[in-house]
C-alpha positions in Angstrom: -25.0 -39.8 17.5 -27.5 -39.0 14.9 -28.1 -35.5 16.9 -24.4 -34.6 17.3 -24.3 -35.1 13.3 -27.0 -33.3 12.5 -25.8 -30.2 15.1 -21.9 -30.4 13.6 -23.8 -29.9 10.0 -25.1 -27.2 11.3 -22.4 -25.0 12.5 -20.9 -26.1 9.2 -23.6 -24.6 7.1 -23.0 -21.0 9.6 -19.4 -21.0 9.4 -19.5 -21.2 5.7 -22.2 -19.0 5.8 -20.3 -16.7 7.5 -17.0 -17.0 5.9 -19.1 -16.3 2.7 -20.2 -12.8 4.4 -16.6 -11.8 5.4 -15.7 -8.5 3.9 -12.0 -9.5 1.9 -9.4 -7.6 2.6 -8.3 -4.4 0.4 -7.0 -5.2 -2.3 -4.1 -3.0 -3.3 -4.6 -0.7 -6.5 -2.1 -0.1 -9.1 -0.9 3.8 -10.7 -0.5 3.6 -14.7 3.0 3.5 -15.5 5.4 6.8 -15.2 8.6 8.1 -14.6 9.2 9.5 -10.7 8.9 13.2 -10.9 10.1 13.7 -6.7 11.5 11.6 -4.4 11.2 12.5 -0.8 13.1 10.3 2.0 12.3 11.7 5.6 15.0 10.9 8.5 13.8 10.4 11.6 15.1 14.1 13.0 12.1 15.7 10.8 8.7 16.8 12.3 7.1 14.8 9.8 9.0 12.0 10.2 5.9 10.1 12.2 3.3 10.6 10.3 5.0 9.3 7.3 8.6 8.3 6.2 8.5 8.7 2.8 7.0 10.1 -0.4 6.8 10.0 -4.7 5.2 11.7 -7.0 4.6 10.4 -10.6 5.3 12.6 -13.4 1.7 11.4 -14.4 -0.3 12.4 -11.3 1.8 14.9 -9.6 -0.3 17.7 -9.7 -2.7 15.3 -7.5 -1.2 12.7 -5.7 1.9 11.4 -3.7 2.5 8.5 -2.4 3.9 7.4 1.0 5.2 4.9 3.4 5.7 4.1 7.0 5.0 6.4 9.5 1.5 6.7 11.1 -0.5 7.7 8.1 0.6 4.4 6.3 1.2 2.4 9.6 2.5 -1.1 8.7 4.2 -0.1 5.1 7.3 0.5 5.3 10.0 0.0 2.3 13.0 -1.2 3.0 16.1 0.8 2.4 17.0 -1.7 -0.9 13.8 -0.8 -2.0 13.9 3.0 -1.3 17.5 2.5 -3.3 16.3 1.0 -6.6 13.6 3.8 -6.5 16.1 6.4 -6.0 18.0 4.5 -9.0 14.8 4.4 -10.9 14.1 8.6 -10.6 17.9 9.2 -11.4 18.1 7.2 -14.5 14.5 8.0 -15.6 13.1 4.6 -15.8 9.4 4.2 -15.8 7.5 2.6 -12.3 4.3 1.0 -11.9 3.1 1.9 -8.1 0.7 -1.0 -5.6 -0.5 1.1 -3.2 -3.2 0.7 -0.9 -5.5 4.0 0.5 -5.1 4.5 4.5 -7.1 6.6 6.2 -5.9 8.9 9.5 -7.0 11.4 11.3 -10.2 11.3 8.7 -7.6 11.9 5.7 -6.9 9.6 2.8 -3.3 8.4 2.1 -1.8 6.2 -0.9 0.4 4.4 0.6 2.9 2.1 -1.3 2.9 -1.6 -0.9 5.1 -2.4 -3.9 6.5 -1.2 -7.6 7.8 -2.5 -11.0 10.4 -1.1 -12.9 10.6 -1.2 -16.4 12.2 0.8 -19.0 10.2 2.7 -21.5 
């Protein structure tokens, strides 16, 4: 008994251990807040259509970013169509958004890839 104690401490002490090792995962990252200089909404007839669904650029960062969903460069990401409507909503009437994205990597390429926003006014 004493044995089977002393061996179920053990494994303990290494699964802690190892959970303590465990890379986390990515956290998402966050774009200062900016109005939406371009909106682009791919349909599935495009030739880009499967490497990504979607893109914005910030009036802030335009010059060196966009950033995308779905499709296979930001596999997993998609926005839904309510969400692609208040953003839509958002560049029309010039509100401000704060971007969550998370960087995806295909093909050896880098890709901001949305996972979330918040609208405000400015």
């Amino acid at each position: 008994m004493l044995r089977s104690l002393a061996l179920s401490t053990a494994a303990l002490s290494v699964g802690a251990a190892a959970l303590l090792v465990a890379p986390a995962p990515a956290a998402a990252d966050s774009t200062a807040t900016s109005s939406i200089a371009q909106l682009m909404v791919l349909e599935p007839g495009d030739r880009n259509y499967k490497n990504f669904h979607g893109a914005i650029w910030l009036e802030h960062d335009k010059a060196s970013y966009n950033y995308r969903w779905g499709g296979l460069q930001c596999k997993g990401r998609e926005l839904s169509d309510s969400s692609v409507q208040i953003l839509f909503a958002s560049f029309k009437s010039e509100y401000a958004v704060t971007l969550e994205y998370e960087v995806a990597e295909h093909k050896s390429k880098q890709y901001r890839c949305i996972t979330g926003f918040t609208v405000s006014k400015t």
